[in-house]
PASEBA-1860 file (N, C-alpha, C; in nm, 3 decimals):
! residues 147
1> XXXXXXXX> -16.923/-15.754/12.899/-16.972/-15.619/12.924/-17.005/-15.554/12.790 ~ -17.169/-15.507/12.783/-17.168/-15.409/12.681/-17.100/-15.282/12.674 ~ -17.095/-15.240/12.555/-16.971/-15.175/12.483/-17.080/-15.050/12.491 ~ -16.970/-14.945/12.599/-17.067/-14.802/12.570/-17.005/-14.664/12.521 ~ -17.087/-14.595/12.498/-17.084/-14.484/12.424/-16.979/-14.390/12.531 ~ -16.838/-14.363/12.451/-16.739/-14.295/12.539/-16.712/-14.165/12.446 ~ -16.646/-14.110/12.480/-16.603/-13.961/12.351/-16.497/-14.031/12.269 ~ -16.534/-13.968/12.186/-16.455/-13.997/12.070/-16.314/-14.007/12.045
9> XXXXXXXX> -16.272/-13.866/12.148/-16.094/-13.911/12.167/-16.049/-13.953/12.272 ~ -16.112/-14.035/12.328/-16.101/-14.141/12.424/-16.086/-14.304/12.337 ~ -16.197/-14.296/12.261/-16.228/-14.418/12.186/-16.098/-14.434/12.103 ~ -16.070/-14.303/12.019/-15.989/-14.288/11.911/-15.817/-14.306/11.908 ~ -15.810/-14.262/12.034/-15.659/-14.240/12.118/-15.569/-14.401/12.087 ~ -15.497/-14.390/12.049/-15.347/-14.503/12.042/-15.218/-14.451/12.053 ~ -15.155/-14.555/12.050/-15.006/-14.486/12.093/-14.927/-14.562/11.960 ~ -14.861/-14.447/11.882/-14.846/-14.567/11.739/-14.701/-14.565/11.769
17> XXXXXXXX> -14.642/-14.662/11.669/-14.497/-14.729/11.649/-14.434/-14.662/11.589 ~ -14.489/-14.557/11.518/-14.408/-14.524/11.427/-14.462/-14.383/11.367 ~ -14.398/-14.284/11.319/-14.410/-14.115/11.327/-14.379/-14.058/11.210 ~ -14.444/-13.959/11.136/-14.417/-13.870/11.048/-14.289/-13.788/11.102 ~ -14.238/-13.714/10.995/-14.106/-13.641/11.059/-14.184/-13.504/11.040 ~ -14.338/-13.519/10.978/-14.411/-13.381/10.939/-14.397/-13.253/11.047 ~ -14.327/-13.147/11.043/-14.316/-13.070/11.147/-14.434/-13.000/11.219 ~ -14.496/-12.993/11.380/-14.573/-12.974/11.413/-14.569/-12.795/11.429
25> XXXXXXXX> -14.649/-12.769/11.410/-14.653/-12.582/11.427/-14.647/-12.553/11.590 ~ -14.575/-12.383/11.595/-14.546/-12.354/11.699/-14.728/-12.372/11.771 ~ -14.798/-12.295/11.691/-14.943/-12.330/11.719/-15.021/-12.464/11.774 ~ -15.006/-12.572/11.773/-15.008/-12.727/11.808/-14.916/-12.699/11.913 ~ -14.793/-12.705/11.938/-14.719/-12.715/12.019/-14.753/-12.670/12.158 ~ -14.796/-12.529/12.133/-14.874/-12.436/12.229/-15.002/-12.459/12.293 ~ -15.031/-12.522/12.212/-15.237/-12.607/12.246/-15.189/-12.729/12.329 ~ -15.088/-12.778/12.293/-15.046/-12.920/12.373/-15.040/-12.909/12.504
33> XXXXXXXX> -14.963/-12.782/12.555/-14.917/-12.719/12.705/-15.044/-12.678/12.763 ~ -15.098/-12.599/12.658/-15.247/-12.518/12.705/-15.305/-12.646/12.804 ~ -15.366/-12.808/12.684/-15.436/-12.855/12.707/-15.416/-12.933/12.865 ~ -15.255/-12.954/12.892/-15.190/-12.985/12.953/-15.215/-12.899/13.110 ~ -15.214/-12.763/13.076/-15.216/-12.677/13.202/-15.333/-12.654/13.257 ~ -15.490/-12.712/13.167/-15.616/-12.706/13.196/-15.622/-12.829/13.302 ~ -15.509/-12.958/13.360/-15.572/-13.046/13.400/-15.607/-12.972/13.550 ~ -15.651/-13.089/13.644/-15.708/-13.042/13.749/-15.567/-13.110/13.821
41> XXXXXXXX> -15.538/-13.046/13.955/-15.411/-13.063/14.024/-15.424/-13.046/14.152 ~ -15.399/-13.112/14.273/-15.423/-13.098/14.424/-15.378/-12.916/14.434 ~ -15.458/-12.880/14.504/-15.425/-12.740/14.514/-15.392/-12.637/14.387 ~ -15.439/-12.667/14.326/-15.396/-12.627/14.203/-15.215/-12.560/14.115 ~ -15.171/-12.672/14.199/-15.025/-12.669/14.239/-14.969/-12.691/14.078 ~ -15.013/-12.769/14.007/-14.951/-12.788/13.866/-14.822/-12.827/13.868 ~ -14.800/-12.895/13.961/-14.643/-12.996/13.969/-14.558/-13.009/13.904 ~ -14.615/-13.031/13.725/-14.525/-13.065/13.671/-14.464/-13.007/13.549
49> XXXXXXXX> -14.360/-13.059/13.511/-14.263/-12.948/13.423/-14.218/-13.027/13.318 ~ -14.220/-12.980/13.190/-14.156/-13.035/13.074/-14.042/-13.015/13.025 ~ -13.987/-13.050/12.944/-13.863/-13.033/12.852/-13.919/-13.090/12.716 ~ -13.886/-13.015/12.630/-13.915/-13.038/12.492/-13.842/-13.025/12.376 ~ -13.849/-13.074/12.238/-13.730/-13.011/12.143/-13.803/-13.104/12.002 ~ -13.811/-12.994/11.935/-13.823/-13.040/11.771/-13.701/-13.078/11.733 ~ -13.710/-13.138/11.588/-13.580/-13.147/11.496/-13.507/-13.056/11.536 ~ -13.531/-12.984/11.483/-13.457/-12.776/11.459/-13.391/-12.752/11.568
57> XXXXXXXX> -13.412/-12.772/11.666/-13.393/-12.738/11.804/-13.256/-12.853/11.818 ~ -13.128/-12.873/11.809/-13.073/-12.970/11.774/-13.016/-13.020/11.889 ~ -13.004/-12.932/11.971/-12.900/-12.984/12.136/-12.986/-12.976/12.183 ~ -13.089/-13.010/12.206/-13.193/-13.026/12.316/-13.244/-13.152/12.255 ~ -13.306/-13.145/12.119/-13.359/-13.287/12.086/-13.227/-13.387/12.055 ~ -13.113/-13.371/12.068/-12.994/-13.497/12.072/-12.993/-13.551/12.235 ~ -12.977/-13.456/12.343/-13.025/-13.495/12.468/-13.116/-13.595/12.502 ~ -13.262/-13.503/12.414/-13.365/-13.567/12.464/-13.335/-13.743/12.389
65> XXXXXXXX> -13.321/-13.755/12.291/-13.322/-13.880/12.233/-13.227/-13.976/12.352 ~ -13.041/-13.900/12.352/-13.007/-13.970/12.440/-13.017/-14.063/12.536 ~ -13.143/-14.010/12.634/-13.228/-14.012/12.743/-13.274/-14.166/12.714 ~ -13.334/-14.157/12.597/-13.422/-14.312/12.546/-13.318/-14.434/12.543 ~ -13.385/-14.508/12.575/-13.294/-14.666/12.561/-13.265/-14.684/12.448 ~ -13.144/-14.735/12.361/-13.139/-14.777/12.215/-13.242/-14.800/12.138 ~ -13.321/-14.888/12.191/-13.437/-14.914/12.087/-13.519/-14.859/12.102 ~ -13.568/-14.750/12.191/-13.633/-14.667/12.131/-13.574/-14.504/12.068
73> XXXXXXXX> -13.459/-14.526/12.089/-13.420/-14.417/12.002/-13.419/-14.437/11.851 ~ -13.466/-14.534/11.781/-13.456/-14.593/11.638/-13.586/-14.500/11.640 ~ -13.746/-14.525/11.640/-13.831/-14.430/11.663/-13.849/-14.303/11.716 ~ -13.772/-14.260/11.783/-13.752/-14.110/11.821/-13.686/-14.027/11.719 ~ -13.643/-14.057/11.639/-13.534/-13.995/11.558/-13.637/-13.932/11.458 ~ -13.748/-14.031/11.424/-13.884/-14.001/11.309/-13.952/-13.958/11.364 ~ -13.969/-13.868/11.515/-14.100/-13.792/11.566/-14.090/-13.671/11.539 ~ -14.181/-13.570/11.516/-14.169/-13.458/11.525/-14.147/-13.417/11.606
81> XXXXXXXX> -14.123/-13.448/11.751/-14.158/-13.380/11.864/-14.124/-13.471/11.982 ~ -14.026/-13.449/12.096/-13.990/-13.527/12.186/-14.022/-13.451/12.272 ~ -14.093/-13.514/12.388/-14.070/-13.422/12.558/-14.008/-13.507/12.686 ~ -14.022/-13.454/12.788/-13.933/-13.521/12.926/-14.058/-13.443/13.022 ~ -14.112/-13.526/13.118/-14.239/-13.510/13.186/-14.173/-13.518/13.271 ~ -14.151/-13.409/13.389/-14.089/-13.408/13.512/-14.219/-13.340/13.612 ~ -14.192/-13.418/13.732/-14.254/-13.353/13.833/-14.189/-13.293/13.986 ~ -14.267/-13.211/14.026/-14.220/-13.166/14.174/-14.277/-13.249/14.286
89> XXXXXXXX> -14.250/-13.329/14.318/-14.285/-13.412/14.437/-14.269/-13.288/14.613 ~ -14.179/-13.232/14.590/-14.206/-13.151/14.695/-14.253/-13.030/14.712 ~ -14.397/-12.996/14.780/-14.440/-12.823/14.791/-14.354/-12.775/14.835 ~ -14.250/-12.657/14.757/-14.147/-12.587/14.845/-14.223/-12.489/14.892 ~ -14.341/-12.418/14.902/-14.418/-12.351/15.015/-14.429/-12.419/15.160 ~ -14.475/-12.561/15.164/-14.503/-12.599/15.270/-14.337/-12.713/15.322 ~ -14.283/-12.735/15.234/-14.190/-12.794/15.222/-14.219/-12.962/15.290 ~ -14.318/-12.985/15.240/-14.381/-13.119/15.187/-14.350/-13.211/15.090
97> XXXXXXXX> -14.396/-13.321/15.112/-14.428/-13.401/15.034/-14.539/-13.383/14.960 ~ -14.540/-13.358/14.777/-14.647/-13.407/14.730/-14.736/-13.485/14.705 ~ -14.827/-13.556/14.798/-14.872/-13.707/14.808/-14.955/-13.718/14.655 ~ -14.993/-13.645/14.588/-15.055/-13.670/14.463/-14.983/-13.609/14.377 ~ -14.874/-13.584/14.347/-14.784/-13.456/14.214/-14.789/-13.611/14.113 ~ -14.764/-13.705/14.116/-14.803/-13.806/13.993/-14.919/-13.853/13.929 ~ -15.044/-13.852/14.057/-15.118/-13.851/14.000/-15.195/-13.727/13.898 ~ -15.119/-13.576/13.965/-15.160/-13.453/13.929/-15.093/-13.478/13.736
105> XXXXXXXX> -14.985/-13.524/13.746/-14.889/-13.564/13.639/-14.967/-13.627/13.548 ~ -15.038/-13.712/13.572/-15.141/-13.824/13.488/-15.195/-13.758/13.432 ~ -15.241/-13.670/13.518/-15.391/-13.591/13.442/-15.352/-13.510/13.332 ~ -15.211/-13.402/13.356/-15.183/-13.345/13.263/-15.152/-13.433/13.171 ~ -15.069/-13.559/13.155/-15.018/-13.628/13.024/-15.130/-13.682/12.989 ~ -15.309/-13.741/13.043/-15.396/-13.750/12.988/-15.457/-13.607/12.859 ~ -15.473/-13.494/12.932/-15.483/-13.375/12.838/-15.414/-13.385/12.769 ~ -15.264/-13.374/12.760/-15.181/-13.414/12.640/-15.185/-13.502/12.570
113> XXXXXXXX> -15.255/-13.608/12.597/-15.252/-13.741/12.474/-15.362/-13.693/12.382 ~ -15.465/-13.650/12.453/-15.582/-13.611/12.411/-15.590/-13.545/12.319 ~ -15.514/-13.422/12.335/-15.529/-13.291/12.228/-15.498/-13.343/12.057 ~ -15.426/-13.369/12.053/-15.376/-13.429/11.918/-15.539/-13.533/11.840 ~ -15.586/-13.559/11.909/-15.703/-13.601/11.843/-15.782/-13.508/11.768 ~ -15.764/-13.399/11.813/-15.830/-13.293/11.776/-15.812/-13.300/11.600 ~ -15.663/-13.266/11.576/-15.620/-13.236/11.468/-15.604/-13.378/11.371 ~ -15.662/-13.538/11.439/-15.675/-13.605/11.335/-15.501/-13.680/11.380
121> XXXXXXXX> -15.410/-13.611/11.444/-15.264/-13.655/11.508/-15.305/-13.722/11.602 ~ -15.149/-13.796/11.606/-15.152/-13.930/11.701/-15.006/-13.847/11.827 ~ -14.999/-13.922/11.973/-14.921/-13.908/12.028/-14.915/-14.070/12.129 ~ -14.746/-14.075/12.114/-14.723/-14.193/12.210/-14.661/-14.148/12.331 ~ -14.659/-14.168/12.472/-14.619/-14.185/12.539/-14.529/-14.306/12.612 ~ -14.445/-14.315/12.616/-14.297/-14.400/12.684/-14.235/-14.408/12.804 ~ -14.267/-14.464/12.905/-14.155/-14.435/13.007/-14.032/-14.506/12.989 ~ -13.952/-14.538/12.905/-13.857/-14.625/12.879/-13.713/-14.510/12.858
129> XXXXXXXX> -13.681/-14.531/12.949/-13.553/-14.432/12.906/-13.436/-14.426/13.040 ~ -13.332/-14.380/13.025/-13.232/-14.395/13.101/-13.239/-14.255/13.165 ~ -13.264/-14.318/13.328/-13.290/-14.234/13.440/-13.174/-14.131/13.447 ~ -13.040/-14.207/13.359/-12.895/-14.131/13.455/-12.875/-13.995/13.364 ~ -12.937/-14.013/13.247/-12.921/-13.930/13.126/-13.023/-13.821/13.152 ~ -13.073/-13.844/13.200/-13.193/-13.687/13.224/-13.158/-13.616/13.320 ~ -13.075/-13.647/13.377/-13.070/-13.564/13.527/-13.020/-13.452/13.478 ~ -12.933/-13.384/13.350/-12.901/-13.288/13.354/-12.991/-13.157/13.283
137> XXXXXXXX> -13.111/-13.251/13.244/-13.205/-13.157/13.233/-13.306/-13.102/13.334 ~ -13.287/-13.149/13.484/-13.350/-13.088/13.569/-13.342/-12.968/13.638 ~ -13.480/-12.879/13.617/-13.436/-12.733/13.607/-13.391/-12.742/13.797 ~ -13.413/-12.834/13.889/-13.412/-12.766/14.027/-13.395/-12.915/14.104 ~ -13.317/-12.937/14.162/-13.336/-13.061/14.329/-13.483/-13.111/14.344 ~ -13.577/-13.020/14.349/-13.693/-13.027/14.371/-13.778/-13.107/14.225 ~ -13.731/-13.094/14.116/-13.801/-13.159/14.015/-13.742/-13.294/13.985 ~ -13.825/-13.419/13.960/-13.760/-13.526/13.918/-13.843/-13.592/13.806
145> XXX> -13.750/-13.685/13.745/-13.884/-13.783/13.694/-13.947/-13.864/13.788 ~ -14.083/-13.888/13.720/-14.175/-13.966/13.785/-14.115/-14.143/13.832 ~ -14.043/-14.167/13.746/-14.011/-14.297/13.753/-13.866/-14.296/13.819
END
């Protein structure tokens, strides 16, 4: 198959091994969510919910690392920036099932990989982490991880 002309932070996008400890501005941080809250979502329901924590932030980012399997907590320790991608699988309006809140999920962590291209930054995404260790960051019954 010839090789065609895609956007640039599509083309550009990787998921690297390894992280500056360079601290990201509250400004970046904020564009990340923005870019995140622009995706498109069944009903425009926006399913899903984060948890986040810089260095600085010290009991939230020791949690969040927790969460990760050993080996990838060796690389987490050098990111600027850890999150926890949770979704609502159930409309508590209709008190449903969300038949798309993961795929709605995709889209936002696509916007989020994305944005960082902007600024020339890289972002990796992981699902590798211990299911039993996050649960106490769930704001509600209704939110879970995806996995």
């Amino acid at each position: 198959m010839k090789h065609k002309k895609i956007n640039p932070l599509i083309e550009n996008r990787y998921s690297p091994r390894a992280y500056s400890r360079e601290p990201l501005s509250e400004e970046i941080i904020e564009s990340l969510f923005e870019a995140a809250r622009w995706a498109a979502s069944a009903r425009n329901a926006q399913p899903w919910r984060f948890i986040f924590a810089t260095p600085d932030r010290k009991e939230t980012w020791d949690k969040l690392v927790e969460c990760l399997t050993p080996t990838n907590q060796e690389w987490a320790r050098d990111a600027p920036f850890l999150m926890l991608a949770l979704v609502q699988k159930t409309d508590p309006e209709r008190n449903s099932e969300r038949k798309s809140a993961l795929y709605d999920l995709g889209l936002a962590m696509g916007n989020f990989s994305f944005k960082p291209g902007i600024w020339d930054s890289i972002c990796g995404i992981w699902a590798v982490f211990r299911p039993k260790k996050h649960a106490k960051f769930l704001p509600s019954r209704s939110c879970t991880n995806p996995w």
